[in-house]
N, CA, C and O atoms as CSV, one atom per row, in Angstrom:
chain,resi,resn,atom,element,x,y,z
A,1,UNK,N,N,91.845,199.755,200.431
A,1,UNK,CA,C,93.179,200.209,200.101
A,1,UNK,C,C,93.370,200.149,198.594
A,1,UNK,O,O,92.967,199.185,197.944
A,2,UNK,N,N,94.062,201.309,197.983
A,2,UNK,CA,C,94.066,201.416,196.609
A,2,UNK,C,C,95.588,200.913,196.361
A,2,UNK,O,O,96.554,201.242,197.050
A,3,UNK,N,N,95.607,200.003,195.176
A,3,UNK,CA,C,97.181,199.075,194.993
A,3,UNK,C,C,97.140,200.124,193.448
A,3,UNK,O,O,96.223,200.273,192.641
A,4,UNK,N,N,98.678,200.784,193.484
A,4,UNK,CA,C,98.632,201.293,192.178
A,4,UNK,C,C,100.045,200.409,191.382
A,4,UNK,O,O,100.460,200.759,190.277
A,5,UNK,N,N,100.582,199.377,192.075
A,5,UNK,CA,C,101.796,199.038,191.675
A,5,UNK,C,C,101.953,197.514,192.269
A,5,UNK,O,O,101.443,196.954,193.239
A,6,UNK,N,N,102.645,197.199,191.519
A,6,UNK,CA,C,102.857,195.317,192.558
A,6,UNK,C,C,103.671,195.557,193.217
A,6,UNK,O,O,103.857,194.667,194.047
A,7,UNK,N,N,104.491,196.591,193.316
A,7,UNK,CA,C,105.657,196.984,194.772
A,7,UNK,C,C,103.737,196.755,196.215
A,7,UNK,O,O,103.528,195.923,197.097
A,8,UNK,N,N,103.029,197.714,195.808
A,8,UNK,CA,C,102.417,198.016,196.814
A,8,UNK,C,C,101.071,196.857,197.085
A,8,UNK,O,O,100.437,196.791,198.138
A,9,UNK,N,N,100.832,195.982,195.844
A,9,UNK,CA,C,100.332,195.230,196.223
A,9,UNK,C,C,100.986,193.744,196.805
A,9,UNK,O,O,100.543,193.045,197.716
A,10,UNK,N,N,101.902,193.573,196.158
A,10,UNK,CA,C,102.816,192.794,197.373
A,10,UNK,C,C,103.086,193.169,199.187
A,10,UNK,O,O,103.029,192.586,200.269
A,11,UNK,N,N,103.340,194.265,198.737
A,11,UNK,CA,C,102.916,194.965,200.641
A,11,UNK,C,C,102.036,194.506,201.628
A,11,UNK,O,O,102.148,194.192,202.813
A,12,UNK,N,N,100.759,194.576,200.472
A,12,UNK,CA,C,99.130,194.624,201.249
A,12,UNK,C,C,99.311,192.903,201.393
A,12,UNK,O,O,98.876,192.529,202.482
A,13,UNK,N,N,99.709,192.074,200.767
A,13,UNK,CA,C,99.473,190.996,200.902
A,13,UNK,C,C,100.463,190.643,201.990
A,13,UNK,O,O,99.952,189.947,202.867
A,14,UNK,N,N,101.166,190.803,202.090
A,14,UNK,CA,C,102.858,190.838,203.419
A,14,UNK,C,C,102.041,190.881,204.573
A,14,UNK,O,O,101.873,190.012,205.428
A,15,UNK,N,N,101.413,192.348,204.449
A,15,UNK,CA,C,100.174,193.083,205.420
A,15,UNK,C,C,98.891,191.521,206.129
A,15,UNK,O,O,98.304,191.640,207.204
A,16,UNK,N,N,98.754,190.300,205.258
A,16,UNK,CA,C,98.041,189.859,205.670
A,16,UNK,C,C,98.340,188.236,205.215
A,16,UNK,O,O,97.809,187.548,204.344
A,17,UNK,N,N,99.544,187.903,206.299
A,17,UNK,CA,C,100.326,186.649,206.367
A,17,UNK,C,C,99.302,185.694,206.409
A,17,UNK,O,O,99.653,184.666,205.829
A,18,UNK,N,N,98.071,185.634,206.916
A,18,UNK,CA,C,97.390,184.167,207.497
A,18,UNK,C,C,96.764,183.872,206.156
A,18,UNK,O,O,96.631,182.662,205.972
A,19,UNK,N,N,96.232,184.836,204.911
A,19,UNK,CA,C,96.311,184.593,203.576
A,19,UNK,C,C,96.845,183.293,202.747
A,19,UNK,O,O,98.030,183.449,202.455
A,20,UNK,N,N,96.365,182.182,202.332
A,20,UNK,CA,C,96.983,181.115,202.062
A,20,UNK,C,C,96.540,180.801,200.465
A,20,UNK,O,O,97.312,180.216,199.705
A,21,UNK,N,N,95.478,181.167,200.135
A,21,UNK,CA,C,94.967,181.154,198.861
A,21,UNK,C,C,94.820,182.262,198.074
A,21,UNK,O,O,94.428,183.197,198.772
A,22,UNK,N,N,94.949,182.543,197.030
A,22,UNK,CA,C,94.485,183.880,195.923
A,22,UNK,C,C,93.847,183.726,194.862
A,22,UNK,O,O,94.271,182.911,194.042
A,23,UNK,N,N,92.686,184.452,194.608
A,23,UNK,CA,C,91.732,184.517,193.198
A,23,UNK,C,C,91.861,186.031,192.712
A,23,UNK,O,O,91.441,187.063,193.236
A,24,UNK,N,N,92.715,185.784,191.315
A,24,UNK,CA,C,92.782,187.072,190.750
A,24,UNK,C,C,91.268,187.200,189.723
A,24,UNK,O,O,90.935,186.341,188.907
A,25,UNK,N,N,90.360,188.717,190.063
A,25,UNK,CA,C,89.231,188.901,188.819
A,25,UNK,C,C,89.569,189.853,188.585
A,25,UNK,O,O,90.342,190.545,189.248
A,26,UNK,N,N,88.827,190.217,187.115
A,26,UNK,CA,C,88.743,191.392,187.060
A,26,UNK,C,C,87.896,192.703,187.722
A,26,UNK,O,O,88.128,193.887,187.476
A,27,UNK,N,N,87.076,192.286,188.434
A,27,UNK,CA,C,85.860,192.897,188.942
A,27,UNK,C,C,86.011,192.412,190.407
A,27,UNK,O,O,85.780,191.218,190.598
A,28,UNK,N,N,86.376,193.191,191.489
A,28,UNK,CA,C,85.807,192.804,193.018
A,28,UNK,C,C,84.775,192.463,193.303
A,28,UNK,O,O,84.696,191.499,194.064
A,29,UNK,N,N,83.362,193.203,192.742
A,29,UNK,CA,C,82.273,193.021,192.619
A,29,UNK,C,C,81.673,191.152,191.988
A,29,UNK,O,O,80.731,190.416,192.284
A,30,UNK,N,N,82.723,191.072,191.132
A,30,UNK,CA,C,81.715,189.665,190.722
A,30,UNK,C,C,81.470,188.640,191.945
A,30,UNK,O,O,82.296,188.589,192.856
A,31,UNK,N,N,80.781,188.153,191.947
A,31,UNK,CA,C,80.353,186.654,192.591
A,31,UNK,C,C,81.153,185.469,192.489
A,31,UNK,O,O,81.548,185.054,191.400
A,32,UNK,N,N,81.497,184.710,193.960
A,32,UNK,CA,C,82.589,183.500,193.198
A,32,UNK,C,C,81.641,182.592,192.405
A,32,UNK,O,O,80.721,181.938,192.897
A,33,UNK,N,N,81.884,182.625,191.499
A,33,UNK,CA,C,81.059,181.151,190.219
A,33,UNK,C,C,82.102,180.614,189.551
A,33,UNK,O,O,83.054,181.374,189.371
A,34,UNK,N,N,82.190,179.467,189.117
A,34,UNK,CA,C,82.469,179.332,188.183
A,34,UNK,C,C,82.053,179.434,186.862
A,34,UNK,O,O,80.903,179.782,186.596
A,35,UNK,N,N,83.234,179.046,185.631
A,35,UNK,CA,C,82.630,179.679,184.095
A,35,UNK,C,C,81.577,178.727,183.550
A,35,UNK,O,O,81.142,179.079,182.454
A,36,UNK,N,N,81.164,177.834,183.946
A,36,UNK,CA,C,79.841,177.157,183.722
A,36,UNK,C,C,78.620,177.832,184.502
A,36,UNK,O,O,77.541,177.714,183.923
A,37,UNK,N,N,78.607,178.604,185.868
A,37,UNK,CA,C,77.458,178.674,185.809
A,37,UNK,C,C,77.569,180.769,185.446
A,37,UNK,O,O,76.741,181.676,185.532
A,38,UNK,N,N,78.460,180.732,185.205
A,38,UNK,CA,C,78.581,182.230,184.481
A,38,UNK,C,C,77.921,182.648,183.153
A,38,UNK,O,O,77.546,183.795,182.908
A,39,UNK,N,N,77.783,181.206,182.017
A,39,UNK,CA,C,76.864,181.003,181.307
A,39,UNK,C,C,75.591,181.361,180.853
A,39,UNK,O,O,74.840,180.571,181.426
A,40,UNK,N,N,74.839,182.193,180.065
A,40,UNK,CA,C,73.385,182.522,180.436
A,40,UNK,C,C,72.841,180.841,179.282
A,40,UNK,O,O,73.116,180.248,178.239
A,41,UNK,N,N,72.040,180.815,180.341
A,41,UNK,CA,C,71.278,179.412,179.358
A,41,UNK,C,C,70.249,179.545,178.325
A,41,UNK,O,O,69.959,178.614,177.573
A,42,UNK,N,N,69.862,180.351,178.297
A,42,UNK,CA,C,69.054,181.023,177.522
A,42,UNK,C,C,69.959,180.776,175.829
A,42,UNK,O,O,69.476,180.285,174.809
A,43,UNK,N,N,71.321,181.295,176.033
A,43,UNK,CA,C,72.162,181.605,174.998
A,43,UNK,C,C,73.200,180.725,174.184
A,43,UNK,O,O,73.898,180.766,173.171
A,44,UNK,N,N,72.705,179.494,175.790
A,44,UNK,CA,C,73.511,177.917,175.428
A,44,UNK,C,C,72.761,177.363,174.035
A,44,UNK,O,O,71.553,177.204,173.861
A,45,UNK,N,N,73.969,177.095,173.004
A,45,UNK,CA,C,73.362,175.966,171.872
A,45,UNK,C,C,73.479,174.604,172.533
A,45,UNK,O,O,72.910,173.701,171.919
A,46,UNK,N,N,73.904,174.374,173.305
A,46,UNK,CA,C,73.289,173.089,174.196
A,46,UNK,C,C,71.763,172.996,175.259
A,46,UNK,O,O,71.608,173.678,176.272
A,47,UNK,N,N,71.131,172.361,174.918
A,47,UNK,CA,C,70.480,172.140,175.833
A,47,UNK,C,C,69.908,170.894,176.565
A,47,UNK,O,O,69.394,169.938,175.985
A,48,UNK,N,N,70.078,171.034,178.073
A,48,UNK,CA,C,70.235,169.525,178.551
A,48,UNK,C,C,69.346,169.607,179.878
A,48,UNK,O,O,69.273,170.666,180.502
A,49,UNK,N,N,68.629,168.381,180.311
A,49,UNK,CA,C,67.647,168.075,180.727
A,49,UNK,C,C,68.053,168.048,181.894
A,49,UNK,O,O,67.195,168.287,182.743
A,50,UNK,N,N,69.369,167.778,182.346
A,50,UNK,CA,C,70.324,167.998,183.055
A,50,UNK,C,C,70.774,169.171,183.976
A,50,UNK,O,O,71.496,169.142,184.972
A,51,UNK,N,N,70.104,170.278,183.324
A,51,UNK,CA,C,70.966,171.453,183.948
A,51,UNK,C,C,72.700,171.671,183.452
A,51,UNK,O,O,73.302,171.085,182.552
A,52,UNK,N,N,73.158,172.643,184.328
A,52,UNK,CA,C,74.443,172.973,183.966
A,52,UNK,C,C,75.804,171.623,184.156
A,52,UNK,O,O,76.980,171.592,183.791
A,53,UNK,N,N,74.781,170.480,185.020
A,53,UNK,CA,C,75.796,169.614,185.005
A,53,UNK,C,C,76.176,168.457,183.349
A,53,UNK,O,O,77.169,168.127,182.701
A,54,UNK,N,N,74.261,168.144,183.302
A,54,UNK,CA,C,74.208,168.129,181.608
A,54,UNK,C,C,75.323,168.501,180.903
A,54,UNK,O,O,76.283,167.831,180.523
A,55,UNK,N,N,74.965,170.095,180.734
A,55,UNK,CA,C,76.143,170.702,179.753
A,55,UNK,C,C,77.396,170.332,179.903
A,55,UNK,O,O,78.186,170.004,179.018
A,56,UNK,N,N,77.622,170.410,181.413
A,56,UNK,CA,C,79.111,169.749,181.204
A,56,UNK,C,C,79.638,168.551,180.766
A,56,UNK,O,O,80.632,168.248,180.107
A,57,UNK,N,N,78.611,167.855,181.361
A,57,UNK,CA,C,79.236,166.491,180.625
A,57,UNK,C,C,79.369,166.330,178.901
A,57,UNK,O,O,80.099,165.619,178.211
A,58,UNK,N,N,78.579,167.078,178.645
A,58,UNK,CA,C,78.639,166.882,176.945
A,58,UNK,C,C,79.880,167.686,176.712
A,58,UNK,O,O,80.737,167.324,175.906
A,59,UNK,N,N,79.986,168.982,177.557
A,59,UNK,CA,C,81.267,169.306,176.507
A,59,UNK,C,C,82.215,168.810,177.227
A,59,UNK,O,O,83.256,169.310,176.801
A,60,UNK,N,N,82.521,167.853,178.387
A,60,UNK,CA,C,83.184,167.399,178.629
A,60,UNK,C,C,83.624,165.907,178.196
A,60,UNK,O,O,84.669,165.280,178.368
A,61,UNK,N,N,82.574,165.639,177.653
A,61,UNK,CA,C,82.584,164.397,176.649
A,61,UNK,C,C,83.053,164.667,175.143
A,61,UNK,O,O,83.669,163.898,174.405
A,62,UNK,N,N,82.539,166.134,174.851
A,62,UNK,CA,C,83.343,166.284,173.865
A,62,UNK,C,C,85.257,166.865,173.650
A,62,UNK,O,O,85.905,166.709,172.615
A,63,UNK,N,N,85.580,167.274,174.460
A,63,UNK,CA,C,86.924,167.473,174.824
A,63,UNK,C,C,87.329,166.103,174.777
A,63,UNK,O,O,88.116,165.537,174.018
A,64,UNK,N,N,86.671,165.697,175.693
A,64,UNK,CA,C,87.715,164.029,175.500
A,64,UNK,C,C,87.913,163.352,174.359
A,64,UNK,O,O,88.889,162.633,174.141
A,65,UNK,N,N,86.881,163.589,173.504
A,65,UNK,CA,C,86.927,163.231,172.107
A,65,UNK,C,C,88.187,163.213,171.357
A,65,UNK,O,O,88.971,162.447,170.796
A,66,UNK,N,N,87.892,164.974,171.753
A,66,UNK,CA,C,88.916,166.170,170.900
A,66,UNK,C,C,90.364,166.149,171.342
A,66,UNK,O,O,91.173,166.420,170.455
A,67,UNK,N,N,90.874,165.860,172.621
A,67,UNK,CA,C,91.980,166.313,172.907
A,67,UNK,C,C,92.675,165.097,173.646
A,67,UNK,O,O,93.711,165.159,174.309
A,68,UNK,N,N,91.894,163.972,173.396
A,68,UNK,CA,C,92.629,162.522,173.663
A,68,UNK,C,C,94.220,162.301,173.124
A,68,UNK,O,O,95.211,162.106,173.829
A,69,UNK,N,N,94.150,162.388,171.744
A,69,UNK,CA,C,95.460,162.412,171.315
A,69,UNK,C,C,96.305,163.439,171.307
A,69,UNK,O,O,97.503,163.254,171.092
A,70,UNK,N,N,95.774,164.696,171.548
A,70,UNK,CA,C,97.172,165.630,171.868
A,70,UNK,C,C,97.551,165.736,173.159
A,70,UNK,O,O,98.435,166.573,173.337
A,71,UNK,N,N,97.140,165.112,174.201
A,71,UNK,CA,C,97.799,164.704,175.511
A,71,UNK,C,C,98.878,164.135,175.901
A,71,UNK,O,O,98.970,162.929,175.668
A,72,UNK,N,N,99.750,164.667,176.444
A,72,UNK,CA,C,101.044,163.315,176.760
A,72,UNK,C,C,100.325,161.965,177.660
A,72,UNK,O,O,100.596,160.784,177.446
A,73,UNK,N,N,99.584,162.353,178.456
A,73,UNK,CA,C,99.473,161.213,179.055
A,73,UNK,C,C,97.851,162.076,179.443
A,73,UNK,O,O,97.608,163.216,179.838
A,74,UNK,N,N,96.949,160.855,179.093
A,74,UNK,CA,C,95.545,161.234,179.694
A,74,UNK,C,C,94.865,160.818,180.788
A,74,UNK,O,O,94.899,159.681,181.258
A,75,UNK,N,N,94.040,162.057,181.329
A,75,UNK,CA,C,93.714,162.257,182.623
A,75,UNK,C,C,93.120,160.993,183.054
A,75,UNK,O,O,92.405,160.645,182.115
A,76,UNK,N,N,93.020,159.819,184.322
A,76,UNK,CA,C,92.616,158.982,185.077
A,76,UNK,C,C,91.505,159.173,185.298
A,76,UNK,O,O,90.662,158.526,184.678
A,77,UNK,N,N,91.116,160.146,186.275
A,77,UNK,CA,C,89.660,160.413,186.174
A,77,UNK,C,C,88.659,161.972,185.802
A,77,UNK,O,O,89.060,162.790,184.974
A,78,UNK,N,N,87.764,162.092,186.333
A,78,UNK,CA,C,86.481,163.426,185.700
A,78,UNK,C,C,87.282,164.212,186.099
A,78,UNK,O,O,87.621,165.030,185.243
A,79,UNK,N,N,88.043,164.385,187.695
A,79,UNK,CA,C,88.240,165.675,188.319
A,79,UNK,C,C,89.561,165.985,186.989
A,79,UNK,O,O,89.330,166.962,186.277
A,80,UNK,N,N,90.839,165.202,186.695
A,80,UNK,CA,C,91.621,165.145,185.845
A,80,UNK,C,C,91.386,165.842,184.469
A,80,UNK,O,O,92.159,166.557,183.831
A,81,UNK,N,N,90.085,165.436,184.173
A,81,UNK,CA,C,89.710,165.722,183.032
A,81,UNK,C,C,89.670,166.997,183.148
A,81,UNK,O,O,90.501,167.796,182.715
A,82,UNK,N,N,88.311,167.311,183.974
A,82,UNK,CA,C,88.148,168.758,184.151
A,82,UNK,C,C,89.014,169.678,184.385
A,82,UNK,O,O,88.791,170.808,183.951
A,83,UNK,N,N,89.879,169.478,184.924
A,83,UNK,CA,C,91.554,170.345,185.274
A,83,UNK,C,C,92.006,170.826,184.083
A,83,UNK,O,O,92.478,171.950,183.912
A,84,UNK,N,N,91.818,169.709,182.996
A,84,UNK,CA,C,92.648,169.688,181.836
A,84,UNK,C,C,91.557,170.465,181.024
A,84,UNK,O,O,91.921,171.423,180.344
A,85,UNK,N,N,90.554,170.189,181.051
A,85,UNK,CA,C,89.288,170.671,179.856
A,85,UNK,C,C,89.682,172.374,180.127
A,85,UNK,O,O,90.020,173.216,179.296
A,86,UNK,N,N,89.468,172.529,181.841
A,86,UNK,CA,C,89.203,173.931,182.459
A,86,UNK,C,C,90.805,174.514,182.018
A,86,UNK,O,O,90.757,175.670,181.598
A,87,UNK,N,N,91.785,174.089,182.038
A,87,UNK,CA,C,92.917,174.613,181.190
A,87,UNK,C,C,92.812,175.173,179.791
A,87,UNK,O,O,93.041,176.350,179.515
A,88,UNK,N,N,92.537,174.468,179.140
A,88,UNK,CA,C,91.858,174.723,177.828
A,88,UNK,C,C,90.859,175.608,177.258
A,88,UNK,O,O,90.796,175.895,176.063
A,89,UNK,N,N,90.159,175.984,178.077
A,89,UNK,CA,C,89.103,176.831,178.404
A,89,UNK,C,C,87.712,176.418,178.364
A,89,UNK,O,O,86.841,177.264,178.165
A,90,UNK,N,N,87.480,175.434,178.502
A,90,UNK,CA,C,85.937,175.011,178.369
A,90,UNK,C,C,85.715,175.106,179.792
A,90,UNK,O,O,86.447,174.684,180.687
A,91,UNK,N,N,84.571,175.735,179.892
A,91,UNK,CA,C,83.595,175.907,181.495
A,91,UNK,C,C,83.300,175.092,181.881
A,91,UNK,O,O,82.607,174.255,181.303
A,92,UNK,N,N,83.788,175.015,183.210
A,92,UNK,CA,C,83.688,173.935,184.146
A,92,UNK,C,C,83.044,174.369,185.471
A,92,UNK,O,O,82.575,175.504,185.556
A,93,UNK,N,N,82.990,173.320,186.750
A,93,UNK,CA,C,82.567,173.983,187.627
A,93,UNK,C,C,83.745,174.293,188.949
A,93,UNK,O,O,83.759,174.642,190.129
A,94,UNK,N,N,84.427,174.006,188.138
A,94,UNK,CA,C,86.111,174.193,188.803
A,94,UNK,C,C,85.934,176.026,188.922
A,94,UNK,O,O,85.172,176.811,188.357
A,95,UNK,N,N,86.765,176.164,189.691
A,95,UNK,CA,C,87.058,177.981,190.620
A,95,UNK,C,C,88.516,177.510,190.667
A,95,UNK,O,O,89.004,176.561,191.280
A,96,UNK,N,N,89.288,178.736,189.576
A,96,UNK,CA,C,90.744,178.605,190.343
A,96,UNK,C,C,90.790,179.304,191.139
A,96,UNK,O,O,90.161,180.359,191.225
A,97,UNK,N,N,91.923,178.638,192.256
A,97,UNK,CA,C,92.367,179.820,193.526
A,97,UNK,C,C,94.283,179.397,192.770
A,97,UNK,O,O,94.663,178.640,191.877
A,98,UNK,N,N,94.899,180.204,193.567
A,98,UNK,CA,C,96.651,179.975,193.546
A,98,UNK,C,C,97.129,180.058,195.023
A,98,UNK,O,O,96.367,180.635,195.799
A,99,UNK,N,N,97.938,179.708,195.362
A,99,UNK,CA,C,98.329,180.015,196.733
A,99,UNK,C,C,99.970,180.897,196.038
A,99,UNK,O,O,100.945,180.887,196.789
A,100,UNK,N,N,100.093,181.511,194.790
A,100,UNK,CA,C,100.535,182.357,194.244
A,100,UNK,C,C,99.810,183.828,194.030
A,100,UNK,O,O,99.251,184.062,192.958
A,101,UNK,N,N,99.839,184.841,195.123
A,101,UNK,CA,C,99.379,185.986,195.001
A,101,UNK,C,C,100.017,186.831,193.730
A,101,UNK,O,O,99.380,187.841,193.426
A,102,UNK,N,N,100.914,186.608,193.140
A,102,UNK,CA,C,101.253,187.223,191.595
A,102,UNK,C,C,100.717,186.288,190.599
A,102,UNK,O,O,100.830,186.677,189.437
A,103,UNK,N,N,100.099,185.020,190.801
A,103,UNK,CA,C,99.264,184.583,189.517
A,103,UNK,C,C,97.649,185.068,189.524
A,103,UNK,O,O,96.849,185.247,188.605
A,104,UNK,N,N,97.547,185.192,190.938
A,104,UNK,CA,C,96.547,185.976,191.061
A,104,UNK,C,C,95.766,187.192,190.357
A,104,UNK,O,O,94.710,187.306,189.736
A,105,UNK,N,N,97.190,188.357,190.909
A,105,UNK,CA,C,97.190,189.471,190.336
A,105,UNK,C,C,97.241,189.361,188.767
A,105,UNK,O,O,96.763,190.398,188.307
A,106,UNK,N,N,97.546,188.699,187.998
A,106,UNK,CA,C,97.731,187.785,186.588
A,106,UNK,C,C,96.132,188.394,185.876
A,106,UNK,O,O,95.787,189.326,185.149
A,107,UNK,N,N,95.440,187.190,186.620
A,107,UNK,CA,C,94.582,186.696,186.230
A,107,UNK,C,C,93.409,188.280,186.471
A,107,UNK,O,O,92.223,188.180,186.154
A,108,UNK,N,N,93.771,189.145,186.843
A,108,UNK,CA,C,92.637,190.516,187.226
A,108,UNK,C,C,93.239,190.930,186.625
A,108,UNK,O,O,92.671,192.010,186.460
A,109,UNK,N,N,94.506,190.976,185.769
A,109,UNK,CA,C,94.749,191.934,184.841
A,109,UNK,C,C,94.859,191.961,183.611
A,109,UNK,O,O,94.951,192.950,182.883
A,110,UNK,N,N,94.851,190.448,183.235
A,110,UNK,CA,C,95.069,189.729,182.054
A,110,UNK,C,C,93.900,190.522,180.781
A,110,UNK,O,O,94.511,191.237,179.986
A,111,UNK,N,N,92.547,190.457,180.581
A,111,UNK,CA,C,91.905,190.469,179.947
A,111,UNK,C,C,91.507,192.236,180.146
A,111,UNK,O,O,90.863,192.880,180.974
A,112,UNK,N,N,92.100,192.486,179.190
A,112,UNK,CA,C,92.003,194.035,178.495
A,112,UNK,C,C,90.625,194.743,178.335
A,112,UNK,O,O,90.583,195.969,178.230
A,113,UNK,N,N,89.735,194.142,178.320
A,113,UNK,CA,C,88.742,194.701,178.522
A,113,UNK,C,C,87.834,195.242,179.667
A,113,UNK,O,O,86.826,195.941,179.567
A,114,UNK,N,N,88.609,194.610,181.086
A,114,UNK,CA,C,88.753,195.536,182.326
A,114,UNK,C,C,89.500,196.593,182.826
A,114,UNK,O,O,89.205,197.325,183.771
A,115,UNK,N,N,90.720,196.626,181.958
A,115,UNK,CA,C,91.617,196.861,182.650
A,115,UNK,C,C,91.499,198.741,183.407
A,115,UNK,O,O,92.124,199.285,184.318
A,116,UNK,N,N,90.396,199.230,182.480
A,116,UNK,CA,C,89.927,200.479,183.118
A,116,UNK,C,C,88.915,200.608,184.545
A,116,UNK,O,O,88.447,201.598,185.108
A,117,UNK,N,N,88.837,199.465,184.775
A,117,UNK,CA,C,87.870,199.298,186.117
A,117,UNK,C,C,88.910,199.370,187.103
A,117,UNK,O,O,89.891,198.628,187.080
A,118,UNK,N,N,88.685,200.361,188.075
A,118,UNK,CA,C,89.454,200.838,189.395
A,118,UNK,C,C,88.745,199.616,190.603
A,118,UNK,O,O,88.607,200.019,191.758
A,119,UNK,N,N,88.324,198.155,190.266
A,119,UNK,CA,C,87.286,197.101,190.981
A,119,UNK,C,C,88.250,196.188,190.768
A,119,UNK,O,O,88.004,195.189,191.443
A,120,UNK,N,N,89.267,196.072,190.117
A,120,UNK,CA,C,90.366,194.935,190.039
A,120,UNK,C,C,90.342,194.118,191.425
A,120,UNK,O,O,90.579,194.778,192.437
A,121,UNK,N,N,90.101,192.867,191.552
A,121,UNK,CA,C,90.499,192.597,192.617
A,121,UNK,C,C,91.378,191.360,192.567
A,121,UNK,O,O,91.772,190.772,191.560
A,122,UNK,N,N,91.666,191.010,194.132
A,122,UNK,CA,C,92.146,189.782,194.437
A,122,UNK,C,C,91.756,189.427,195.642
A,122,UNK,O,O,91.776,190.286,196.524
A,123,UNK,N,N,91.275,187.955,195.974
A,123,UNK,CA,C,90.440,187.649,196.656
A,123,UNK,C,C,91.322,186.699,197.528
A,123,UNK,O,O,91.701,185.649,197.010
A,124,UNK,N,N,91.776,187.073,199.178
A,124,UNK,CA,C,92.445,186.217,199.648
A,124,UNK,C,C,91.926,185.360,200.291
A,124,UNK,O,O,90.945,186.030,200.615
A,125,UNK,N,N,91.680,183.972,200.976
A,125,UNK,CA,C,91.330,183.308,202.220
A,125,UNK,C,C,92.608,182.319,202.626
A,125,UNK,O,O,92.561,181.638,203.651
């Protein structure tokens, strides 16, 4: 079904009540990953013995560094952290979903350099 409007993509989603979660991409086609393993390693200036979990911890060790004091109150534990890092934009192995089908739609339309791909999607379960 082709959505040319949020009148009509609100519809399609109406259309399919048992829907409880939403992932807005830009691409239907991509793969669910997250932005850590979206990464080519090849291209990482990190490299860790570790794998992609390695990497994270370093730049997740380095965020904490970095963004300790501009926090109102800092995260308790890793998953915390990562919430907060993955806010920020450092790649994590976090996947957002919303159980908001318009933050969804957000997030597939946000970055301008898709926005000519007729593959927009949103991914319900």
């Amino acid at each position: 079904m082709q959505i040319n409007s949020v009148v009509s993509f609100l519809g399609n989603i109406e259309s399919h009540e048992s829907a409880m979660m939403f992932r807005g991409q830009s691409n239907f086609s991509w793969n669910l990953l997250p932005s850590i393993a979206r990464l080519n390693p090849e291209l990482s200036p990190i490299k860790h013995n570790n794998g992609w979990q390695g990497i994270e911890d370093y730049l997740l060790g380095e965020f904490k560094r970095y963004a300790s004091m501009h926090l109102k109150q800092e995260p308790k534990n890793k998953l915390e952290w990562m919430i907060q890092a993955q806010h920020h934009g450092l790649p994590t192995r976090l996947l957002d979903w919303s159980t908001n089908p318009l933050k969804a739609l957000y997030f597939a339309v946000e970055n301008s350099k898709h926005l000519n791909s007729s593959d927009l999607g949103v991914i319900s379960v």
